[in-house]
C-alpha positions in Angstrom: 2.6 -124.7 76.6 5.2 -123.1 74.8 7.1 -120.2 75.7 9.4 -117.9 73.3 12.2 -115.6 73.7 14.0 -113.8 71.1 17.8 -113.5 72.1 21.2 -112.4 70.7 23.7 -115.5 70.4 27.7 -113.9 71.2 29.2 -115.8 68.6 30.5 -112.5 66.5 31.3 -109.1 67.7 27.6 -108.0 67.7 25.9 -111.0 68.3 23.6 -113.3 66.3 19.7 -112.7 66.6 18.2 -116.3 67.8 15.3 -117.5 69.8 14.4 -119.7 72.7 12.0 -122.3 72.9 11.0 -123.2 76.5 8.0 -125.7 77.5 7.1 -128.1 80.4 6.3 -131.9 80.0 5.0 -133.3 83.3 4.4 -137.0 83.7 2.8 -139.1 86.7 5.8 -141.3 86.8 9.0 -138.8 86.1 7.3 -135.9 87.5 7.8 -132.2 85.2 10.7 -131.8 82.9 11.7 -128.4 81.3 12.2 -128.6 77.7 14.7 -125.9 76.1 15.4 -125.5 72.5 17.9 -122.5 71.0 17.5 -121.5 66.8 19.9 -119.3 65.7 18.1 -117.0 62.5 22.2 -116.6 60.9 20.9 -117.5 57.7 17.8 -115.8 57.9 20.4 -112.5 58.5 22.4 -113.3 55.9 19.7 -113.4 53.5 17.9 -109.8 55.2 21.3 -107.9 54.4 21.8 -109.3 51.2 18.4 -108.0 50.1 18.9 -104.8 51.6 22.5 -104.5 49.7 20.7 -105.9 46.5 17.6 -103.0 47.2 20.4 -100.1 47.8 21.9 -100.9 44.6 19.1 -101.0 42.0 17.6 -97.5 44.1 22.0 -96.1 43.4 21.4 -97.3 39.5 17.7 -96.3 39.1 18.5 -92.6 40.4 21.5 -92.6 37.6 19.8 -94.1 35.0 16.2 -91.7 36.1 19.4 -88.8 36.7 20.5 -89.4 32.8 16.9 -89.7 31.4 15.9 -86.1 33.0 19.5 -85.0 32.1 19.1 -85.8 28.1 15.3 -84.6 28.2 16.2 -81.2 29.2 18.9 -81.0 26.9 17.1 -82.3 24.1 14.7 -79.3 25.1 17.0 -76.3 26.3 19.4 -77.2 23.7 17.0 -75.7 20.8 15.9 -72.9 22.8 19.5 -71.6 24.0 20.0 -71.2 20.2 17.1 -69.7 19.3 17.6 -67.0 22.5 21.5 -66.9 21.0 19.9 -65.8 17.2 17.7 -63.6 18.9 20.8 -61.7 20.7 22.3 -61.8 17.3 19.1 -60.1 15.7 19.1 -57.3 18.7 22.9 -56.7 17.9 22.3 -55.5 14.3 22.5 -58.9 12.5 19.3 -59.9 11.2 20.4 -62.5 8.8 20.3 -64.8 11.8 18.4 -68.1 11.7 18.0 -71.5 13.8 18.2 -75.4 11.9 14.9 -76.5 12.1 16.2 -80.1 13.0 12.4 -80.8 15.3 9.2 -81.6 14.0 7.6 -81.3 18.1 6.5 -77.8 19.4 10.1 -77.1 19.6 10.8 -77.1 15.9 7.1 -75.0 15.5 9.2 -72.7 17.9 12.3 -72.9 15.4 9.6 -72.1 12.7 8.1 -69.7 13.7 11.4 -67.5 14.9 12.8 -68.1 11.5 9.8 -67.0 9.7 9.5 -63.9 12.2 13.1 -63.1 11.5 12.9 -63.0 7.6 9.6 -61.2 7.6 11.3 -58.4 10.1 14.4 -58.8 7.9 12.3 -57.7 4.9 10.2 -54.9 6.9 13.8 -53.1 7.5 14.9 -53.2 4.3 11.5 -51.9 2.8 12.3 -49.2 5.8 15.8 -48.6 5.0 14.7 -48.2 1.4 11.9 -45.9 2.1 14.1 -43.5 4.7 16.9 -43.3 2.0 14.4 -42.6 -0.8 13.1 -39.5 1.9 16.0 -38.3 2.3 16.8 -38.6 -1.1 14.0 -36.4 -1.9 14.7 -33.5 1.0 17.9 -33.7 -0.2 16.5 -33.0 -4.0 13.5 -30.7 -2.8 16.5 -28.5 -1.4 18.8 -28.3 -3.7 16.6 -27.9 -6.7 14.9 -25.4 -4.1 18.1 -23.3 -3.7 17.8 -21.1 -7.4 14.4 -19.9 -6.9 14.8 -19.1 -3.4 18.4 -17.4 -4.2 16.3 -15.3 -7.5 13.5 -14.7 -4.6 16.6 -13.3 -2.4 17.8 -11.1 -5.2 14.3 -9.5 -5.9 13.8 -9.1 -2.2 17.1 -7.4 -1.6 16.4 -5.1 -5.2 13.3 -3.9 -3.3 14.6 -3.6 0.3 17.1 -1.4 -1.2 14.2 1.5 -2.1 11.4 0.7 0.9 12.3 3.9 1.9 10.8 5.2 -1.4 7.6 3.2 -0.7 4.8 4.5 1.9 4.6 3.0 4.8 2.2 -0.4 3.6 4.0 -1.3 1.4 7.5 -1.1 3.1 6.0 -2.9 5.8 5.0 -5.5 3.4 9.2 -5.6 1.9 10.1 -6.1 4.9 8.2 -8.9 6.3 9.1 -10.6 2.5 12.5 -10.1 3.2 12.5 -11.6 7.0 10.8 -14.4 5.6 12.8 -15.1 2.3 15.6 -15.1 4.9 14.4 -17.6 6.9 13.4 -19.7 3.8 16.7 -19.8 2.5 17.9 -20.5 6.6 15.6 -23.9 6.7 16.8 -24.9 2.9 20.6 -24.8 4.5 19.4 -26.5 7.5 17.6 -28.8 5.6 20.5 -29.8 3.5 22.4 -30.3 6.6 20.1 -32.5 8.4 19.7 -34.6 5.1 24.0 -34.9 5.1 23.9 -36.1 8.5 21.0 -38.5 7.8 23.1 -39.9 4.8 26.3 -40.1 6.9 28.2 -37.7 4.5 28.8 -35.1 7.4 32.1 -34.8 8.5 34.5 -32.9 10.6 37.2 -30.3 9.0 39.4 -30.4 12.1 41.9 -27.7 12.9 44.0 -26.7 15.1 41.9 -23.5 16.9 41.5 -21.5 20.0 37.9 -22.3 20.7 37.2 -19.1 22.0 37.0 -17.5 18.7 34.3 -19.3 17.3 32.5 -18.5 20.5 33.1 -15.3 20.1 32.3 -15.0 16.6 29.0 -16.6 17.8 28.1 -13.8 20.1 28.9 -11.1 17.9 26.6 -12.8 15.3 23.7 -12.6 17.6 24.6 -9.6 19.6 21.7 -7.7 17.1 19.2 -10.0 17.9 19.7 -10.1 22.0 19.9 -5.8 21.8 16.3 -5.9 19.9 15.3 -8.4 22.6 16.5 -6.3 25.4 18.6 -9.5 27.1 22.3 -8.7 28.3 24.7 -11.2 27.2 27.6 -12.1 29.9 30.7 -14.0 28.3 33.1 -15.4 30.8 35.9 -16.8 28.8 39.9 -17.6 30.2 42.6 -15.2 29.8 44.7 -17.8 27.8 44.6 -19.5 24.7 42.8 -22.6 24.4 43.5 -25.1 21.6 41.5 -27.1 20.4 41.2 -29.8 17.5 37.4 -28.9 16.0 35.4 -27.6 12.9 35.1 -24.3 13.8 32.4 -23.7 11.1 30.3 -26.4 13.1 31.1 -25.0 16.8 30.1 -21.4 15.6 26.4 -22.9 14.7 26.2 -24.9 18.0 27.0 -21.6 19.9 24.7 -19.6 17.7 21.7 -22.2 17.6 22.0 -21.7 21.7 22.1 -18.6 22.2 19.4 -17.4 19.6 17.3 -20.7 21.6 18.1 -18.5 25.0 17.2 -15.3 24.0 13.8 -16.8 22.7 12.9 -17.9 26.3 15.6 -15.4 28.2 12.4 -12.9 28.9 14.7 -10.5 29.1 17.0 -11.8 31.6 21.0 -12.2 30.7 22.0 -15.0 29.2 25.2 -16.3 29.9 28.1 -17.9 28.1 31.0 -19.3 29.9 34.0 -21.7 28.8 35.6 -24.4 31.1 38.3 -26.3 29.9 41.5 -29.2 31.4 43.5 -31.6 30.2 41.3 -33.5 27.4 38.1 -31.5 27.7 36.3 -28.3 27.3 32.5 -27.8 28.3 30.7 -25.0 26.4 27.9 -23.3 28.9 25.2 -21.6 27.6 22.3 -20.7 30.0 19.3 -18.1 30.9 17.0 -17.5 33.8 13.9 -17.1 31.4 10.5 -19.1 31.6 12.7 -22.7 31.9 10.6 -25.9 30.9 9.6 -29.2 32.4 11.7 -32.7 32.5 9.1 -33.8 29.9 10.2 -30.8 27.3 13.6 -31.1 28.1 13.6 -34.9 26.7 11.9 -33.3 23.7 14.5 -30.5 23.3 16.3 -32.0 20.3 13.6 -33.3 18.1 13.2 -31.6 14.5 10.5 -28.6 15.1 9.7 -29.4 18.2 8.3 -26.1 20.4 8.4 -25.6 23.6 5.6 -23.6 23.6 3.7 -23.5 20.3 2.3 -20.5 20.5 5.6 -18.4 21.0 7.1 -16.5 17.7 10.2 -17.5 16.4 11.6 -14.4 17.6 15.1 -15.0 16.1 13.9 -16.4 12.7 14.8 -20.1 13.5 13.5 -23.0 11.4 13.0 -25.5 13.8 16.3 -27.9 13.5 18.8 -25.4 15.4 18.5 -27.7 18.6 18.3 -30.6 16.1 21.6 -29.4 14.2 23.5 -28.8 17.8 23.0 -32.6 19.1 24.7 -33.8 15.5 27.1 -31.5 15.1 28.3 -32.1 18.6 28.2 -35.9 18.5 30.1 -35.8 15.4 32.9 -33.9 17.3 32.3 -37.4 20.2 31.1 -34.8 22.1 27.6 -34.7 23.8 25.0 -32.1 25.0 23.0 -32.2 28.1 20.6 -30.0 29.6 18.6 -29.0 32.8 15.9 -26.7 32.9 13.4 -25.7 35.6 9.7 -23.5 34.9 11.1 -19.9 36.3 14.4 -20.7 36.8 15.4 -21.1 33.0 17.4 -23.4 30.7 21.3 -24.6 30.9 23.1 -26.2 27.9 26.5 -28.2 28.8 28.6 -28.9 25.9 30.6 -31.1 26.0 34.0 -31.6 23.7 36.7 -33.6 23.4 39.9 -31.4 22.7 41.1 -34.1 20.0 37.7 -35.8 18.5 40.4 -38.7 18.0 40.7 -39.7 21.6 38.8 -42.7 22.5 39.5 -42.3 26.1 37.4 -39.5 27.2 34.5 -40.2 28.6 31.7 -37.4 30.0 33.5 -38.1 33.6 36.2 -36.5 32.5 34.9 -33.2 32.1 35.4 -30.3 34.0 32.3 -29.3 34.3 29.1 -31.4 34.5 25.5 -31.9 36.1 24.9 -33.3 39.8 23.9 -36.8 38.8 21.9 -37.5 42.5 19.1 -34.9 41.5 17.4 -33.0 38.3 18.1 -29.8 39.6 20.3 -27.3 38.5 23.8 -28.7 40.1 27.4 -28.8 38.4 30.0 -30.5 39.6 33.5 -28.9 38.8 34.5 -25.3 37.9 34.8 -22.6 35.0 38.1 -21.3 33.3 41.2 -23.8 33.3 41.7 -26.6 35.4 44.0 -25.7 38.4 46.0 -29.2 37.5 47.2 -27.2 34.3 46.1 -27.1 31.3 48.4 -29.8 29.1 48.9 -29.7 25.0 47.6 -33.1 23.8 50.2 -32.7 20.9 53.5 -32.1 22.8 52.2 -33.4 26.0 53.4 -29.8 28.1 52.0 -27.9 30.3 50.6 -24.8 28.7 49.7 -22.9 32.1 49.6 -23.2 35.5 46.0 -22.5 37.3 43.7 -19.3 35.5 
């Protein structure tokens, strides 16, 4: 029998795996005699850790070479798309002559395709729509002026007969004096029309001077004074004590005022409506509010479309044609201004107007103001105060203070 024993040989620093042979011969004569025999497995070790060297090798290269396959087919796929996403940023930026190589003939170059097709046929819609807003406004613009002589003949017959109502009995004066309320308002729309169609052709613009803006405020409220006496609503103007100058177009910032305030005393119920005036360093904020019937979050968003109404079945009480609210938003962005508004049912409606004292100042941002709504909540919350800023109130053309506090 044969016996086997693996062992470790010390011939290097850890040893050299070998085995053991062991067996027993046993003769009549000589008696039993152990047999040993030792094999070292060197070679056999050798050739192990060559083969694992040789395995580690072709798994470093075949993760590289797998590594650069996946690498190249990705790119060979993201590649395409990345520009196809970068036309498409292009489009949403305003550009919409963008278009991608079609340089595939796989799914990726139907993708290619497919975008350049959807970009010229959206290319084309624009233009058709661009055509067919400028060919509207065209024709308002037409329809308005071509309206003007007719309307203005209509105006002079209306005035001939308003003059001797008091000759007429009582029918027919009532009948001269509904035609001349609504020739007025007739000929009110046709001016606002024309405005809304210079605004939509980008031929407003600004005639800036040098002004104290409370005049044109003022002017505003003596305008519709009649109209808030015949409605029974008290009109309350807070303005500052001292002069405050402003580049503007007063002509435009006497309408804004006046579209307000004829909007307030519609919905004012007969409560005051007031009119107050805040003002520092680069800003003034124009308020305008009443504690009328007041309208939802949803009507509020609506508050500037072209005749919209709150509530349909009111009267235009103050003879408005519908774009007032409309005109206010444009006249004030073309100042770089803006307009905001809160309003809650009972509590009533507050207008923020917001200006920059030179339109030409790039700097001023709504966070400058000195006066503006509590962004954590809808509810009627200002942040900042009335009058002049206590900081002093600083001439943006010399650069000196003009006064100290109120």
């Amino acid at each position: 029998m044969i016996y086997y024993q693996p062992v470790r040989i010390p011939r290097t620093s850890g040893g050299t795996p070998g085995a053991v042979l062991g067996s027993v011969i046993s003769s009549n004569n000589m008696g039993s005699l152990e047999v040993f025999a030792l094999y070292s497995y060197q070679s056999q070790q050798q050739a192990l850790s060559q083969i694992q060297i040789n395995m580690l090798m072709v798994c470093v290269a075949l993760s590289v070479l797998i590594g650069m396959i996946i690498f190249l087919v990705m790119r060979s796929v993201i590649t395409p798309v990345r520009r196809v996403a970068l036309a498409t940023e292009i489009m949403a930026s305003g550009t919409f002559d963008a278009r991608v190589t079609v340089d595939r003939a796989d799914e990726i170059g139907v993708l290619q395709k497919s975008f350049n097709e959807m970009a010229e046929s959206l290319e084309n819609q624009i233009e058709e729509l661009e055509k067919a807003g400028d060919m509207q406004r065209s024709f308002v613009s037409d329809v308005s002026h071509e309206l003007r002589t007719p309307v203005t003949t209509m105006r002079m017959a209306s005035d001939m007969l308003s003059m001797h109502k008091d000759e007429y009995d009582a029918t027919t004066k009532r009948t001269v004096e509904l035609l001349d309320g609504q020739i007025r308002r007739f000929q009110e729309m046709l001016a606002d029309l024309l405005e809304i169609s210079r605004f939509d052709a980008g031929y407003a613009a600004l005639d800036l001077v040098e002004a104290d803006i409370r005049e044109p405020i003022e002017q505003s409220v003596e305008a519709i004074s009649a109209i808030a006496q015949t409605k029974h609503v008290p009109l309350d103007v807070h303005m500052p004590n001292v002069e405050v100058l402003v580049r503007i177009d007063t002509r435009r910032i006497s309408r804004v005022v006046r579209n307000l305030l004829a909007n307030a005393i519609d919905f004012a119920e007969g409560k005051p409506v007031e009119v107050r005036l805040a003002a520092n360093q680069r800003m003034v904020v124009i308020s305008v509010r009443d504690y009328g019937v007041g309208m939802t979050s949803e009507q509020c968003s609506r508050m500037f479309d072209r005749f919209w109404r709150a509530d349909p079945s009111r009267a235009r009480t103050t003879g408005g044609t519908g774009l007032g609210m409309s005109i206010v938003l444009a006249d004030t962005k073309l100042h770089h201004g803006d307009v905001a508004v809160r309003s809650r049912l009972g509590e009533g409606t507050w207008f923020l107007v917001t200006l920059p004292r030179n339109p030409d100042d790039a700097d001023c941002g709504m966070n400058n103001a000195p006066i503006r709504f509590a962004t954590d909540g809808d509810d009627m919350r200002v942040v900042g105060g009335f009058g002049v800023a206590d900081n002093g109130f600083v001439d943006y053309l010399t650069n000196k203070p003009m006064v100290e506090g109120l």
